[in-house]
C-alpha positions, 0 to 999 in steps of 0.5 A, a space after each residue: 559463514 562466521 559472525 560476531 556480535 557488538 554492542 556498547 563498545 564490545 565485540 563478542 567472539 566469532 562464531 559460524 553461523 549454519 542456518 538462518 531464519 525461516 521463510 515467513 517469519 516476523 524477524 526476516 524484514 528486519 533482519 534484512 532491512 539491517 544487513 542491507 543498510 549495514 552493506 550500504 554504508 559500507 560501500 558508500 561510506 566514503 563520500 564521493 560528492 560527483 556522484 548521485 543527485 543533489 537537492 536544493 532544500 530548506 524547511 522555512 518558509 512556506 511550501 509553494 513560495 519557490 522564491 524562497 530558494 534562492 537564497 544562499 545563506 538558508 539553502 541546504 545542499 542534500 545529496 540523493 543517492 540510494 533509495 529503499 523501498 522494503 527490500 528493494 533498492 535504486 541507486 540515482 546519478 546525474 550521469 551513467 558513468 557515475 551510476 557505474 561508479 555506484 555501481 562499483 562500489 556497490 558490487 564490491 561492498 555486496 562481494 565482501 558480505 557474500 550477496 549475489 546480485 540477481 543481473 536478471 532483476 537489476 535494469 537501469 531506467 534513464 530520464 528523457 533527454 539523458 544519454 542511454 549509456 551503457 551500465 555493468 556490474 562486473 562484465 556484465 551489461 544490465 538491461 535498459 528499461 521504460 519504467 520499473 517492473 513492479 507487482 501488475 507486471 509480475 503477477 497479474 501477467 504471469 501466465 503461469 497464475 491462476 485468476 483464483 490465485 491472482 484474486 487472493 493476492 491482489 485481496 492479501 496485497 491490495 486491498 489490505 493495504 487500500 482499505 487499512 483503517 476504513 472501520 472507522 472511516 466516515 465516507 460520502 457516496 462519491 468516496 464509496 463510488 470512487 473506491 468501487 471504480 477503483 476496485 472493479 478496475 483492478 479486477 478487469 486488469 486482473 482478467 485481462 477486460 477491457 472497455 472493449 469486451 464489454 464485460 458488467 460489473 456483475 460478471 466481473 465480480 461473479 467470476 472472481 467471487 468477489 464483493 463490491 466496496 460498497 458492501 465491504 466497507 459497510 460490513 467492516 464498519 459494522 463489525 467494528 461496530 459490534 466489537 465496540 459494542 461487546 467492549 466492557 462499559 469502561 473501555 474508552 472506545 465504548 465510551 467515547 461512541 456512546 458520548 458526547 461532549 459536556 460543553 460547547 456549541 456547534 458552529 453554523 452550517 451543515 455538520 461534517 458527516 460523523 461516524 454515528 451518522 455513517 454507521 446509522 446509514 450502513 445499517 438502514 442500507 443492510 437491513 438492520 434495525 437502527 432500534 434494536 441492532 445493540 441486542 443483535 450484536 451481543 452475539 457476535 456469530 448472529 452478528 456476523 451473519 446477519 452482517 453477511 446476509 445483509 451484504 448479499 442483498 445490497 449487492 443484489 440491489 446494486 447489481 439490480 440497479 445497474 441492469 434497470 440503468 443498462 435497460 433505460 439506456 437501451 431504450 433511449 
């Protein structure tokens, strides 16, 4: 395999090309994300106005006032034909037979750049009321599907995964990405239960429980070794808190958590829930003394202990609560 290098107008000689980059490394989405635009625009860069969907559009005006595209001087026509998700990609058409020719030029542009399409993982999904004709690439028919598979489907039905493994990526894959930035979240009880719910679901459908089987929370969470999100919230926050707390006195961080402002007034009505009032609360939930938690938190491994230990027993506590709650509701 041979390439060439442009740039500002100039292309360098060719030169083969022996090994790519490694599997994990930073470079491999970018790289990708680059190669498969430029292999998009090669096959679609002839505009073929049949084929993909067309939208309507205009900016001005307010958002839920649908009169407003009605008019036909303002109103943009925009044509939807590839959509990209990280590395995977959807082609739309009004019809099958322009989704075949779609398809065509897909399969071709992909030919001239040495890829191969996986026929396995390409379906094609068809909108009610739409003719379930038939799409190929080459000689080949791609299945017709319900829904698009997507990473439940894959990894928490794949036999062959273990419920440890499962657990780590739906932890890496899931739970990374819902709670991005929750350090510095100021949330109410019915956000933190919320999350919870949402949490316990994704570990039943992990282990394959339903409603039925009459599972607890406790077991569920016994069996995955996992922690509630009530107490990973708590425990983010306070770690944050703590690393803001060892920040030297002039890094901004440090200074807007121990300020306040110089001027104004507060309006009337309740305040909004602030991060003072949410970590104050995280504390008194962990043990932790609201008095002397900044001696504490010098030390950032007694910290983290003391964060982990105090996360124990509010689990403890919550699980405690739901049997006595089991309990009553027995008795009734």
């Amino acid at each position: 395999m041979s390439a060439t290098v442009f740039f500002e107008g100039s292309t360098s000689d060719s030169f083969s090309v022996r090994s790519g980059v490694k599997q994990g490394c930073v470079l491999a989405p970018m790289l990708f994300g680059i190669f498969f635009s430029v292999v998009l625009h090669h096959a679609f860069s002839v505009r073929v106005d049949e084929d993909g969907v067309f939208l309507h559009t205009r900016s001005d005006g307010k958002l839920f006032n649908l009169a407003r595209l009605r008019m036909k001087r303002k109103v943009r026509k925009v044509l939807v034909r590839e959509l990209l998700f990280a590395d995977d990609a959807a082609l739309v058409s009004h019809s099958a037979a322009g989704l075949h020719r779609l398809m065509d030029k897909f399969s071709a542009a992909c030919s001239e750049f040495a890829v191969i399409i996986n026929i396995k993982k390409t379906v094609v999904m068809h909108q009610a009321g739409s003719a379930a004709s038939p799409v190929m690439v080459k000689e080949h028919v791609l299945e017709s599907v319900d829904q698009f598979t997507h990473l439940r489907s894959r990894a928490w039905t794949n036999k062959y995964l273990t419920e440890r493994t499962k657990t780590r990526i739906y932890q890496c894959c899931v739970v990374s990405v819902l709670l991005y930035g929750s350090e510095v979240w100021s949330t109410y009880a019915w956000h933190e239960r919320e999350l919870n719910a949402f949490h316990m679901r994704c570990l039943r459908n992990i282990l394959g429980i339903t409603w039925r089987d009459k599972v607890t929370n406790e077991a569920v969470l016994a069996r995955t070794g996992s922690k509630s999100m009530f107490q990973t919230l708590k425990v983010r926050r306070l770690r944050w808190l703590g690393h803001l707390r060892r920040m030297p006195d002039d890094c901004l961080p440090k200074d807007i958590l121990y300020s306040e402002l110089s001027a104004g007034s507060r309006g009337r009505g309740r305040p909004l829930l602030c991060f003072k009032d949410v970590v104050k609360r995280d504390m008194k939930a962990l043990d932790i003394a609201t008095d002397n938690w900044e001696r504490l938190a010098e030390d950032r491994t007694k910290w983290r202990q003391q964060l982990r230990e105090g996360g124990d027993i509010l689990d403890k506590d919550w699980i405690r609560g739901l049997v006595q709650k089991r309990g009553h509701t027995v008795s009734l």
